[in-house]
N, C-alpha and C positions, 0 to 999 in steps of 0.2 A: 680487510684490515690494512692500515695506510703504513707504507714499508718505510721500516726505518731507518734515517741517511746512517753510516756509517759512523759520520764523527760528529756524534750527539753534543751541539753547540755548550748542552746544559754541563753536560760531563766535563766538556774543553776547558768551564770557566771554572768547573768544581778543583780539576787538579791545578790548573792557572795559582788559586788562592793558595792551594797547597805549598805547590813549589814555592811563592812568595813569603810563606811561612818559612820553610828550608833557609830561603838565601839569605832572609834576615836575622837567621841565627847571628851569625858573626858579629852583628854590629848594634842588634836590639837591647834594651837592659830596660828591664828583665825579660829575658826572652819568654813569662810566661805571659806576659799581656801582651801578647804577638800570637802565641795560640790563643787567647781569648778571641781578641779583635779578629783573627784568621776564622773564626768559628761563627764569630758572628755576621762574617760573611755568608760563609758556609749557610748559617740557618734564614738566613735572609735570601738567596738562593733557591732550596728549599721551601720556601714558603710561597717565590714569586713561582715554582713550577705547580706548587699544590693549587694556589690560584689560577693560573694558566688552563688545568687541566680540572677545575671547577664544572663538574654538569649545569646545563643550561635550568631557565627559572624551571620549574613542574616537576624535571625530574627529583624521586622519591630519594632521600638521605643528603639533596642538595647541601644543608646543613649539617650535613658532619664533614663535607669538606670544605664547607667554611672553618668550621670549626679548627679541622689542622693545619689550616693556613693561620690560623692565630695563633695556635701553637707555637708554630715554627717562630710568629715574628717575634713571640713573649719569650722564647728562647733564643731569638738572637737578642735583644732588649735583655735580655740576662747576662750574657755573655759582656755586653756591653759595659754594664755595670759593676761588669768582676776585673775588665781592662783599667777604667777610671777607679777603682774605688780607693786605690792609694793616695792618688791625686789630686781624686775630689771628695772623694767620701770618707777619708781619713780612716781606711780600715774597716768604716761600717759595712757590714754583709746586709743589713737591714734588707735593701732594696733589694739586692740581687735572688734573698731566698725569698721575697715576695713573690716576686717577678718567678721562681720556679716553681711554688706553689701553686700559681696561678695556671701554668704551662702546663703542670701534673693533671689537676683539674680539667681542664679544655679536653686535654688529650683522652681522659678517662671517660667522658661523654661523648666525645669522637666518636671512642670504639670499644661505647657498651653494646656488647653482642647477642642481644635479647629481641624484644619484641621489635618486628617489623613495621612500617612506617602505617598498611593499615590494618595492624593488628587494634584490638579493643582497646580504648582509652583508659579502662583499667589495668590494662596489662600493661601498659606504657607504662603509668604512674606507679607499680611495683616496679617496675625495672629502674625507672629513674632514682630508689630508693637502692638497691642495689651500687647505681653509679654512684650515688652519694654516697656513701657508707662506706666504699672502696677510698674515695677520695679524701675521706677523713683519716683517713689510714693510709694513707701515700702519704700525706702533709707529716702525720707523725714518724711513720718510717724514715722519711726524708730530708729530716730536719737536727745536726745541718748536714748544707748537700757537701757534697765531692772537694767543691773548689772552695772549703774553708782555709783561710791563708793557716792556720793553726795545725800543721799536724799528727799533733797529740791531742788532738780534741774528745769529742766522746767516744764511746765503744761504735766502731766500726759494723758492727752488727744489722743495725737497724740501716744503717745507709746502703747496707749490703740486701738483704731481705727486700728495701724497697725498690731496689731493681731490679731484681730476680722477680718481684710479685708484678711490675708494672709490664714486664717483659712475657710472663705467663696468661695475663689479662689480655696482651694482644694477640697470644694465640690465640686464645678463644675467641675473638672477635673474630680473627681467620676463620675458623669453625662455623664461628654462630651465623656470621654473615654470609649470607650467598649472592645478593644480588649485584652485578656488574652497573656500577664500576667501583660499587663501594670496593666490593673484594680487593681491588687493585688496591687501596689506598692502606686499610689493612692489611695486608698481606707487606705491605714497604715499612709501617712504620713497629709491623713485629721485627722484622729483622734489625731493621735501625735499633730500635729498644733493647732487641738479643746483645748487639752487638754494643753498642754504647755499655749494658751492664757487665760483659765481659772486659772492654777499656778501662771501664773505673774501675772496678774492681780490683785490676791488674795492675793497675798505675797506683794506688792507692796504697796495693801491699807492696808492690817495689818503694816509694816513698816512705810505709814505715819501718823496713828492715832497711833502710839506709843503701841499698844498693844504687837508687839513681837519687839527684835534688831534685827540686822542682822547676828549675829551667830549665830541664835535660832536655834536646831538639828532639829525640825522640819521641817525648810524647804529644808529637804530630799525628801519630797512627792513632790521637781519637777523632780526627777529622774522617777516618773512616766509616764509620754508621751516616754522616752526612751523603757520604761518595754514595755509599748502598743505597739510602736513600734517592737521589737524586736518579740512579741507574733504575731504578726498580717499576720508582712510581709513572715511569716512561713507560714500561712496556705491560701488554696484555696480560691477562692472567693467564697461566697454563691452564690448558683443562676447563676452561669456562667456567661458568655458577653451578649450582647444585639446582633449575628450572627442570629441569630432566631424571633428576635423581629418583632412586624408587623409594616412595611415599614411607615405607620403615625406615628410609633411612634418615629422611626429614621430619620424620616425629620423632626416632632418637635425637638427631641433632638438637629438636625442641626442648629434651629433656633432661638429654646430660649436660648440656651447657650453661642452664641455670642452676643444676647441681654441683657442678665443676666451679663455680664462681661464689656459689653458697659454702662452698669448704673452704674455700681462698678466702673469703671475707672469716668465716669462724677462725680459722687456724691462725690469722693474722691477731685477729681481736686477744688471742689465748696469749698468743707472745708478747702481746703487747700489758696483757692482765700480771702476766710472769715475772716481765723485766721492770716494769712501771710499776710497783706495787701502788701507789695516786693512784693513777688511774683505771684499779683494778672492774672498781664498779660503773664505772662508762663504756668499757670494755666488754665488760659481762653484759652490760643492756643491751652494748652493740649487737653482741653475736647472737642474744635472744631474738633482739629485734628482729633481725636476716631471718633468722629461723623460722618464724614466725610470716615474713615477708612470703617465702620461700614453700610453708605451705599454703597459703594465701593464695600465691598463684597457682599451685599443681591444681587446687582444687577447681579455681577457673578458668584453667585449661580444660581440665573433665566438665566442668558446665559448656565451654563453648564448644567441645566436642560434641555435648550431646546435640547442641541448637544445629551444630554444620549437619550433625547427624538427618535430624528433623529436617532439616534446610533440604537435603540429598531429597529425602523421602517426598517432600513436595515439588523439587523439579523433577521426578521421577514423575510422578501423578501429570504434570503439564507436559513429558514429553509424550507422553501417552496421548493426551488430548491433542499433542501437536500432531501425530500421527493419525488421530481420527481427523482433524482437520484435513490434513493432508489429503486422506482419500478420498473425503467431500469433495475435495478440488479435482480429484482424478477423476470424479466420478463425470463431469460434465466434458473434459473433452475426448472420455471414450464414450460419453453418450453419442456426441459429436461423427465419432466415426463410426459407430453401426449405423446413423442415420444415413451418413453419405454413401455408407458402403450400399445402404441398402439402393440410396436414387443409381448409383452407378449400374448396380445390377439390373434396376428398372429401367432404367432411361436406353432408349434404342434413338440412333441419329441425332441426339440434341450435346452436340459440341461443347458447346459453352457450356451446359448444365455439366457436364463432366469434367471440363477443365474447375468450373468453381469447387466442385465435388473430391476432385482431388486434390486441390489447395488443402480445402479442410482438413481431409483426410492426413495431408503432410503436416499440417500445420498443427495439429491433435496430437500426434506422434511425438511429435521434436519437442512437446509441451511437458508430454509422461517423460519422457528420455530426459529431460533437460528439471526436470522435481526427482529423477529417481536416482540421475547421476548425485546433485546436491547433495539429496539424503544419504546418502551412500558416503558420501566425501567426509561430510559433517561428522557420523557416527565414527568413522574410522579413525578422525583424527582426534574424535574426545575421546575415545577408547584407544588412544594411543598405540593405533596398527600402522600407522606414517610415519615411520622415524627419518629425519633428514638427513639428506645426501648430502653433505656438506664439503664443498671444493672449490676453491679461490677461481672468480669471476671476474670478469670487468663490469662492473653493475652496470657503468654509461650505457656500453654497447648494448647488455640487456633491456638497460630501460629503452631506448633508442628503437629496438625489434616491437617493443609492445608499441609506444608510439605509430610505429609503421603499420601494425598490423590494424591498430583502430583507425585510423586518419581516413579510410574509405568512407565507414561510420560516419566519424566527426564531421565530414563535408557533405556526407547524403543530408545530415539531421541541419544542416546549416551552422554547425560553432566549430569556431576555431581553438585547435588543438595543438598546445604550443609545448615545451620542452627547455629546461635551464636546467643541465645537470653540468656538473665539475666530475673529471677523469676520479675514477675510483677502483680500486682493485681487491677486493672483498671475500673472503670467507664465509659463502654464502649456499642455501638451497637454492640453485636458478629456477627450478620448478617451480618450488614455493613462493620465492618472491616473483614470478613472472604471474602466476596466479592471481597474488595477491592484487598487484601491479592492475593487472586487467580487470578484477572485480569491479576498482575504485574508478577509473576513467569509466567503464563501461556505464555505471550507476551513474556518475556525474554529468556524460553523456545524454543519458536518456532524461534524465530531468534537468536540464539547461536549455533555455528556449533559443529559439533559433536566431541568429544573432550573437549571442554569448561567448563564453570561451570556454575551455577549461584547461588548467595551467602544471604542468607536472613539474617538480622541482629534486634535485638533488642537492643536498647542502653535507660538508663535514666541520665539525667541530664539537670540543670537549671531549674527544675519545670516542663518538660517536657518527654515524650517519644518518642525517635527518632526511625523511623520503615524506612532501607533501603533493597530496593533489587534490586543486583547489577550481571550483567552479563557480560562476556566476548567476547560479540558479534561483530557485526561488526559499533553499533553505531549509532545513530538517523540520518536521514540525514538534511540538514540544513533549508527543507519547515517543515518537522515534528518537528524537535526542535524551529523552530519560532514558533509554537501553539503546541505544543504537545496533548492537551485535548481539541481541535476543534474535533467537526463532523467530523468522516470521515477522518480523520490525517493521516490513515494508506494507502502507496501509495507504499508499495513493495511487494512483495513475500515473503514470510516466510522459511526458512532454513528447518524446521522442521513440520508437518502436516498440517492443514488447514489452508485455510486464514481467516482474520477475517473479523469483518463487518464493521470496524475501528470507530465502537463508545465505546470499553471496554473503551479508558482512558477519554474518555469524561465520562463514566457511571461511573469511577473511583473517577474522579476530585469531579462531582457531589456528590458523597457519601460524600467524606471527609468533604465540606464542609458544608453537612448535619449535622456530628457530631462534628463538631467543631474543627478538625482539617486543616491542608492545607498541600499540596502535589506538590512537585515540581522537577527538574530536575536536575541533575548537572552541571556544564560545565561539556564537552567533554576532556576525560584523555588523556592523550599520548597515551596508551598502546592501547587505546580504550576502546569500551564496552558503558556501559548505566549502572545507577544511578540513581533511583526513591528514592524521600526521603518523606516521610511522619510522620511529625507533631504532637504528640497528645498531647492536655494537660495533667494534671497529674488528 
């Protein structure tokens, strides 16, 4: 994890805007388009760190933080337009509740906290209905927003309910989501939304009991959910994702949470049937509809239960056969060794015949030992008996020892074995990733012809550490690149020493996503070769 400085330039420039808001009390008129304009800093801010810390192109939910970086700029673009709107807009609010309708919207498909990215396509498309249907009811909740210049405008109710509903909707996304680095991004913009609802709120009932105006400098303290914001989505998540979590408690998660969002959507739709009598029967469709949506999905949850079910049942059947496989394989190099054992026994004075005899012999052993260690490794870590040791490393230095330890390797086989890593200091299994480390050079080794390279890299950026190693080989063939980390994947001959027992990148795969990372494959380059890329949080 990449330590962090002290005095968070992003924070320097959040409270900078702040105070600049303060000293211009004295001399602004009207001092609240000075909190506008201050805000729309603020949200532009905001939107330039949501960006900054945007996951690179592949990774899964890329697009939901795009998404809240458009958020943030429609809400600085809002703000903007509540600064001018006496100016230029002659009072019209037109633009400005456009502009937060739209920001509502964005934000509410940000952080629908439903189906995962490769969940089934139908499960998607009920969730997306879900998002919608929320957002139709945010626009009417919210309508108008906070910063009506009219203080006695409509019942306060509804503008109240839809921040308390927008702010409940991102816990859940807290919940529903688990994967890093979304979590990070939900987990900033629940509290901003907590906190922002408790600001208007608060400012709102002070404004209509007359206790402050609406220039009061005070109501500076809603650039606070900004500050929260800005602090938050900087740092790690406590606690990590729920990758590790035990299995009931990620099928409840799957469950309550699109129940928990099925009574927010009904309960809203009722208030809104209650206080709206218009719109009673759009209302009542609405909450049918969800209802409706809602068991739609339970149901194809229990269908795709039962296929993972059936799924289970058929890698169970292949790991069997993987295991009769396996002992076919056993079976020839302990044929190997009763044979030699037996020339050893027989042979009297023939030197050489005994030196070959015991090669084999060695060479038979280290074959069983080196398919029993695998199997061994492999089962223990899908049956979750390896839990990680997890303790801040210097990954350089580790990658640096594997380097060192392969390079006798890499120059008997003739390719050269190079190294680009950047200082890193990490929260990490060293085991596991020296393991994994070694699997990927060793493989890339033995199938790089002689002349070649292979190139190990360490890179950080977007909240993550990207670990590649990259050879100039002759390239996966197209049954190994459909599963590359399947049992047994490995179906060639190796350019360079032994063959293997083709479970390293299955024991590879395993590891990674023991520690929380995930490891994947490139497309296939021109030039050729192979690309292992591997993932780690920060």
């Amino acid at each position: 994890m990449a330590k962090v400085a002290r005095s968070d330039p992003w924070m320097v420039a959040g409270v900078a805007i702040v105070v600049a808001q303060l000293l211009a009390a004295s001399w602004a008129e009207p001092f609240v388009d000075t909190i506008s304009a201050g805000m729309a800093l603020l949200a532009i801010l905001c939107a330039a760190r949501t960006i900054r810390l945007t996951p690179a192109v592949g990774v899964p939910d890329r697009w939901r933080w795009q998404a809240g970086g458009l958020a943030w700029l429609l809400w600085a673009a809002q703000w903007i337009a509540n600064a001018v709107q006496d100016s230029l807009l002659r009072h019209d609010q037109l633009l400005a509740k456009g502009l937060s309708e739209a920001r509502l919207a964005v934000l509410v498909f940000a952080l629908m906290p439903l189906a995962a990215p490769d969940d089934d396509r139908r499960l998607r498309w009920l969730d997306a209905i879900f998002s919608l249907a929320f957002a139709v009811l945010m626009t009417i909740l919210s309508w108008p927003d906070l910063f009506d210049a009219d203080p006695k405008g409509p019942d306060n109710t509804f503008l109240y309910l839809g921040y308390v509903a927008m702010a409940l909707f991102a816990g859940l996304s807290v919940i529903g989501n688990p994967a890093r680095p979304l979590r990070r991004m939900s987990r900033a913009l629940f509290v901003t939304l907590l906190a922002y609802a408790v600001v208007g709120i608060s400012s709102r009932e002070l404004i209509e009991h007359g206790w402050l105006g609406m220039d009061a400098p005070v109501f500076a303290y809603g650039d606070l959910p900004f500050l929260a914001y800005l602090w938050l989505i900087g740092r790690a998540t406590p606690g990590g994702d729920h990758g590790n979590a035990p299995e009931y408690r990620r099928v409840l998660l799957a469950r309550l949470v699109p129940l928990a969002v099925t009574i927010l959507i009904v309960a809203l739709s009722f208030i809104v049937a209650c206080s709206l009598p218009g719109n009673a029967l759009p209302a009542g469709i609405m909450a049918l509809t969800i209802l409706v949506v809602y068991a739609a999905r339970a149901a194809l949850i229990e269908a795709l239960h039962h296929q993972r079910r059936e799924a289970a049942f058929v890698r169970e059947q292949a790991r069997a056969t993987g295991l009769t496989d396996l002992m076919h394989e056993l079976r020839s190099p302990l044929g190997a060794i009763a044979l030699n054992a037996s020339i050893v026994r027989r042979t009297v004075g023939a030197q050489p015949a005994l030196d070959r005899a015991a090669a084999a012999i060695e060479s038979g052993c280290m074959t069983i030992s080196r398919l029993l260690d695998d199997v061994l490794a492999l089962e223990r870590l899908e049956a979750g008996l390896t839990p990680p040791a997890i303790a801040r490393h210097d990954l350089a230095a580790l990658l640096r020892e594997v380097v060192a330890m392969l390079s006798a390797e890499a120059e008997a086989y003739g390719v050269t074995l190079t190294a680009h890593l950047v200082p890193a200091e990490v929260a990490v299994d060293a085991a596991a990733v020296r393991r994994i480390v070694t699997n990927l050079i060793d493989n890339a080794l033995r199938f790089t012809p002689r002349g070649g390279r292979v190139t190990l890299s360490l890179a950080y950026g977007h909240g993550q550490y990207q670990l590649t190693v990259a050879d100039t080989g002759a390239g996966l063939s197209p049954e190994v690149r459909a599963a590359p980390f399947r049992r047994f994947a490995s179906v060639a001959r190796p350019l360079n020493g032994r063959r293997g027992s083709g479970l390293g990148l299955a024991i590879t795969h395993a590891l990674a996503q023991t520690i929380g990372g995930t490891i994947s494959v490139d497309p296939p380059a021109a030039g050729g070769g192979t690309t292992f890329r591997l993932l780690l949080p920060e």
